[in-house]
C-alpha positions as CSV (number, residue, x, y, z in Angstrom):
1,X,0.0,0.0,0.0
2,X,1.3,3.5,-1.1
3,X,1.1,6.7,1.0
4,X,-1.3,7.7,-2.0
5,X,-3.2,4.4,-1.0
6,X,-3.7,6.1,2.3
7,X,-4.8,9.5,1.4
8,X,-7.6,8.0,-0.4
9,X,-9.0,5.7,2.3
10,X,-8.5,8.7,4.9
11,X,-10.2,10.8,2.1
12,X,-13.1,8.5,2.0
13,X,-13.3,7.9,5.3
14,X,-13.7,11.9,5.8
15,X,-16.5,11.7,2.9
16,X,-18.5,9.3,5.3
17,X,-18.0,11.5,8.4
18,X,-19.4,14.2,6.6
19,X,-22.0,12.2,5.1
20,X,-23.0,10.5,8.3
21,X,-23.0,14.1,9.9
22,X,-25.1,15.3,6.9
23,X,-27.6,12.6,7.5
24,X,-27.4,13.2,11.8
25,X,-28.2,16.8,10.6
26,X,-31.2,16.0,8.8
27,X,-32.5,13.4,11.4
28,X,-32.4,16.6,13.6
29,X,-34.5,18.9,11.2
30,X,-36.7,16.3,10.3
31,X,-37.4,15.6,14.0
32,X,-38.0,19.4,15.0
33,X,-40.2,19.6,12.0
34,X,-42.3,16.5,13.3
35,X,-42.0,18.0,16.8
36,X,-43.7,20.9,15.5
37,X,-46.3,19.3,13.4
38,X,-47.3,17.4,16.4
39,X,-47.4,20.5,18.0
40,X,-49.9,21.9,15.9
41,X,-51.7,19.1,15.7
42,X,-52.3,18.6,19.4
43,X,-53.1,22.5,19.3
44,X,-55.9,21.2,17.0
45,X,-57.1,18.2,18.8
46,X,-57.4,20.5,22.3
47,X,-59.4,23.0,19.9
48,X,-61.8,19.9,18.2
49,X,-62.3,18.8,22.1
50,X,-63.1,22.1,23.1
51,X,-65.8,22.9,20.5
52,X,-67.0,18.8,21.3
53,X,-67.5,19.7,24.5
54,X,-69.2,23.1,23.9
55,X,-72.0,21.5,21.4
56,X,-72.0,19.1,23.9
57,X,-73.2,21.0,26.6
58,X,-75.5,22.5,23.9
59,X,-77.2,19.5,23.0
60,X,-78.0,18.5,26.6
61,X,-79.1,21.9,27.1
62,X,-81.4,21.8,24.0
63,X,-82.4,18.2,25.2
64,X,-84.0,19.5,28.6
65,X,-86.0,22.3,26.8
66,X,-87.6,19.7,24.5
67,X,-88.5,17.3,27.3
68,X,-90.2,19.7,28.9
69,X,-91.7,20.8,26.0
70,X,-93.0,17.9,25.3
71,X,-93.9,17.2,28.6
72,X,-96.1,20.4,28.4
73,X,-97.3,19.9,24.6
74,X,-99.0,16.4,26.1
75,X,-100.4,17.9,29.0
76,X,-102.1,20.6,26.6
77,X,-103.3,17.8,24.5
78,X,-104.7,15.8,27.4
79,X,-106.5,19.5,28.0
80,X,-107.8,19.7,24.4
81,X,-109.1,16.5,24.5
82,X,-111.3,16.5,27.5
83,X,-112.5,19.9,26.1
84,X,-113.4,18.8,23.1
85,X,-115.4,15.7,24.8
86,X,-116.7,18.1,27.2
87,X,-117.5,20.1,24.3
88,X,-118.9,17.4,22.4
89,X,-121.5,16.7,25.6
90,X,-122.5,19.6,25.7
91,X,-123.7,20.2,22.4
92,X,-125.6,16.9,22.6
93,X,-127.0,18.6,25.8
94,X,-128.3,21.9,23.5
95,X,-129.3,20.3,20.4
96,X,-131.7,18.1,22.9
97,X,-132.9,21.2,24.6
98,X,-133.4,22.8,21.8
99,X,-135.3,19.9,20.5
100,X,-137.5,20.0,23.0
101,X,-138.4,23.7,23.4
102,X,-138.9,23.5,19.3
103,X,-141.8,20.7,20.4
104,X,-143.6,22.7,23.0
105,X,-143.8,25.6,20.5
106,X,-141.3,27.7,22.9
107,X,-139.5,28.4,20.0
């Protein structure tokens, strides 16, 4: 092997520091980049939770008012409906009266 043997294999061996430094380098970058897209993205995912929980609340909010809505709209139709039989009775009741006072000539 010739000294010129040597200054090649030290010159290659520099070439794959460098390159193995290069690529160290760029595992760095590419890890502070992912860092900070993670980042973001949890950013995100707190936000999405946030507004999950917000319509959440909503929703159950909304949820109550229509029970008792409902509850309300079948008591009012439990009122309407013993009206209108009460109703109903009571026109029997006139048209009979009025039946009768037609046959004694009252009317």
């Amino acid at each position: 092997m010739s000294n010129g043997d040597d200054l090649t294999y030290e010159n290659e061996i520099r070439k794959i520091r460098v390159s193995l430094t290069d690529v160290e380098d760029a595992k760095k970058v590419a890890d502070n980049l992912m860092i900070k897209k993670v980042e973001k993205y949890e950013a995100q995912i707190k936000d999405l939770k946030n507004e999950i929980n917000r319509l959440q609340e909503s929703y159950d909010n909304l949820k109550i008012i229509d029970d008792g809505h409902q509850k309300l709209n079948g008591e009012l139709q439990t009122k309407v409906n013993k009206l209108e039989k009460d109703n109903k009775i009571l026109e029997v009741k006139l048209e009979k009266q009025l039946k009768e006072f037609r046959n004694k000539g009252d009317l």
